[in-house]
C-alpha positions as CSV (number, residue, x, y, z in Angstrom):
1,X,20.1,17.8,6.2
2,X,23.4,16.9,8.4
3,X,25.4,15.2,6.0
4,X,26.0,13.9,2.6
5,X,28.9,11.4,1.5
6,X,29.5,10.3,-2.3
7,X,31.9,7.2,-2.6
8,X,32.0,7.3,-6.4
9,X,34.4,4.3,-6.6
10,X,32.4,1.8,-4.3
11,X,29.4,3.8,-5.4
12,X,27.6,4.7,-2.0
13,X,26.1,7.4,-1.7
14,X,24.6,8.0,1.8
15,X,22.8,10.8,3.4
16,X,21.5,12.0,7.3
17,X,19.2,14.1,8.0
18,X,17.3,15.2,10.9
19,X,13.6,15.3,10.5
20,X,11.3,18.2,12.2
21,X,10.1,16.9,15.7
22,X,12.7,14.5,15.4
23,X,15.4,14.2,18.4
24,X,17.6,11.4,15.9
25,X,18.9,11.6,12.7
26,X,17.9,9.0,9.7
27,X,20.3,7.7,7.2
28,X,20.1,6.8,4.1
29,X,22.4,4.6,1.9
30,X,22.0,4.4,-1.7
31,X,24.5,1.1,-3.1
32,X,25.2,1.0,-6.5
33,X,23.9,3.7,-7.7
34,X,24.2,5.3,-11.6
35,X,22.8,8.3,-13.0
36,X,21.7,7.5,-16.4
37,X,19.1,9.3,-19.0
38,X,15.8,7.3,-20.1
39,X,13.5,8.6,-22.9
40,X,15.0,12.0,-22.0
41,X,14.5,11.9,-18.4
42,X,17.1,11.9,-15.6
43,X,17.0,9.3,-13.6
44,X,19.1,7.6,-10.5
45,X,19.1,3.9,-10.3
46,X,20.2,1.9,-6.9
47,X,21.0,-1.8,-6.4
48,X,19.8,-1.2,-2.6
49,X,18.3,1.4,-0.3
50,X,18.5,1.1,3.1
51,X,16.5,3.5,5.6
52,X,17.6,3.8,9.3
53,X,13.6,3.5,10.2
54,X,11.8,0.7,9.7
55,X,8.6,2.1,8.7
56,X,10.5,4.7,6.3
57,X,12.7,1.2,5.2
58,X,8.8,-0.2,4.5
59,X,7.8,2.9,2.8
60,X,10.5,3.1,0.3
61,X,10.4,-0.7,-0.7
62,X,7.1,-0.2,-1.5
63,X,7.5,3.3,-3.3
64,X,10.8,2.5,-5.1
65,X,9.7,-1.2,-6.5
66,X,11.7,-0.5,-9.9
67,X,15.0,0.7,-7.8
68,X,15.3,4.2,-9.9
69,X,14.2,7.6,-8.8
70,X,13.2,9.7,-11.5
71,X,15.1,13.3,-11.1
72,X,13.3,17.1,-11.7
73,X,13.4,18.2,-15.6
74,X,16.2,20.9,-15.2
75,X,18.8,18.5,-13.6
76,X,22.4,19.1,-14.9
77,X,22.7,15.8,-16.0
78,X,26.3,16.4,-18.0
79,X,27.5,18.3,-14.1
80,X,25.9,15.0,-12.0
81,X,27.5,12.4,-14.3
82,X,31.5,14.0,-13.6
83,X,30.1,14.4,-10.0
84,X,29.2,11.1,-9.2
Protein backbone atom coordinates (compact mmCIF):
# COMPACT_ATOMS: atom_id res chain seq x y z
CA UNK A 1 0.00 0.00 0.00
CA UNK A 2 1.34 3.74 -0.90
CA UNK A 3 -1.31 5.74 0.42
CA UNK A 4 -4.47 6.20 2.18
CA UNK A 5 -6.70 9.48 2.44
CA UNK A 6 -10.03 9.75 4.62
CA UNK A 7 -12.16 12.94 3.75
CA UNK A 8 -14.65 12.37 6.45
CA UNK A 9 -16.67 15.55 5.53
CA UNK A 10 -17.11 14.97 1.71
CA UNK A 11 -16.81 11.29 2.68
CA UNK A 12 -14.04 9.96 0.22
CA UNK A 13 -12.07 7.73 1.10
CA UNK A 14 -9.41 6.72 -1.46
CA UNK A 15 -6.52 4.45 -1.46
CA UNK A 16 -3.14 3.48 -3.89
CA UNK A 17 -1.43 0.72 -3.88
CA UNK A 18 1.16 -0.87 -5.96
CA UNK A 19 0.45 -4.37 -6.89
CA UNK A 20 3.42 -7.13 -7.09
CA UNK A 21 4.79 -7.24 -10.73
CA UNK A 22 3.21 -4.05 -11.18
CA UNK A 23 5.39 -0.96 -12.44
CA UNK A 24 1.95 1.56 -11.62
CA UNK A 25 0.04 2.12 -8.81
CA UNK A 26 -3.97 1.55 -8.73
CA UNK A 27 -6.37 3.77 -6.92
CA UNK A 28 -9.24 3.39 -5.44
CA UNK A 29 -11.97 5.90 -4.45
CA UNK A 30 -14.74 4.87 -2.18
CA UNK A 31 -17.71 8.09 -2.44
CA UNK A 32 -20.06 8.18 0.13
CA UNK A 33 -19.20 5.85 2.21
CA UNK A 34 -20.67 4.88 6.05
CA UNK A 35 -19.69 2.31 8.38
CA UNK A 36 -22.81 1.01 9.84
CA UNK A 37 -23.61 -2.43 11.85
CA UNK A 38 -26.25 -5.07 10.16
CA UNK A 39 -27.52 -8.11 12.13
CA UNK A 40 -24.36 -7.68 14.12
CA UNK A 41 -22.01 -7.46 11.39
CA UNK A 42 -19.69 -4.59 10.44
CA UNK A 43 -20.16 -3.47 7.34
CA UNK A 44 -18.91 -0.42 4.84
CA UNK A 45 -21.41 0.92 2.39
CA UNK A 46 -20.35 3.18 -0.76
CA UNK A 47 -22.51 5.25 -3.16
CA UNK A 48 -19.60 4.61 -5.86
CA UNK A 49 -16.32 2.77 -6.37
CA UNK A 50 -14.13 3.68 -8.86
CA UNK A 51 -10.91 1.39 -9.77
CA UNK A 52 -7.98 3.00 -11.83
CA UNK A 53 -8.10 -0.46 -14.01
CA UNK A 54 -10.66 -1.24 -16.12
CA UNK A 55 -10.75 -4.85 -15.71
CA UNK A 56 -10.30 -4.45 -11.73
CA UNK A 57 -13.30 -1.44 -12.30
CA UNK A 58 -15.27 -4.67 -14.05
CA UNK A 59 -14.36 -6.94 -11.33
CA UNK A 60 -15.65 -4.87 -8.56
CA UNK A 61 -19.10 -3.89 -10.23
CA UNK A 62 -19.65 -7.31 -10.53
CA UNK A 63 -18.38 -8.39 -6.94
CA UNK A 64 -19.78 -5.45 -5.00
CA UNK A 65 -23.52 -5.44 -6.79
CA UNK A 66 -25.13 -4.44 -3.28
CA UNK A 67 -22.45 -1.46 -2.73
CA UNK A 68 -21.35 -2.64 1.01
CA UNK A 69 -18.37 -4.63 1.99
CA UNK A 70 -18.87 -6.72 4.76
CA UNK A 71 -15.81 -6.11 7.44
CA UNK A 72 -13.74 -9.14 9.56
CA UNK A 73 -15.69 -10.12 13.00
CA UNK A 74 -13.10 -8.35 15.40
CA UNK A 75 -13.48 -4.90 13.70
CA UNK A 76 -13.50 -2.01 16.28
CA UNK A 77 -16.51 -0.84 15.13
CA UNK A 78 -17.08 1.99 18.12
CA UNK A 79 -12.84 3.10 17.03
CA UNK A 80 -13.92 3.13 12.98
CA UNK A 81 -17.18 5.12 13.53
CA UNK A 82 -15.03 8.32 15.49
CA UNK A 83 -12.41 7.60 12.69
CA UNK A 84 -14.31 8.03 9.80
Amino acid sequence: MLTIHLDSKAKLLTVEALPKGESEPVRVELHGYDLLQEDGETVLRFQSLRVSREWLQVLADNLLREKRIPLPPDTPFGLLKVLV
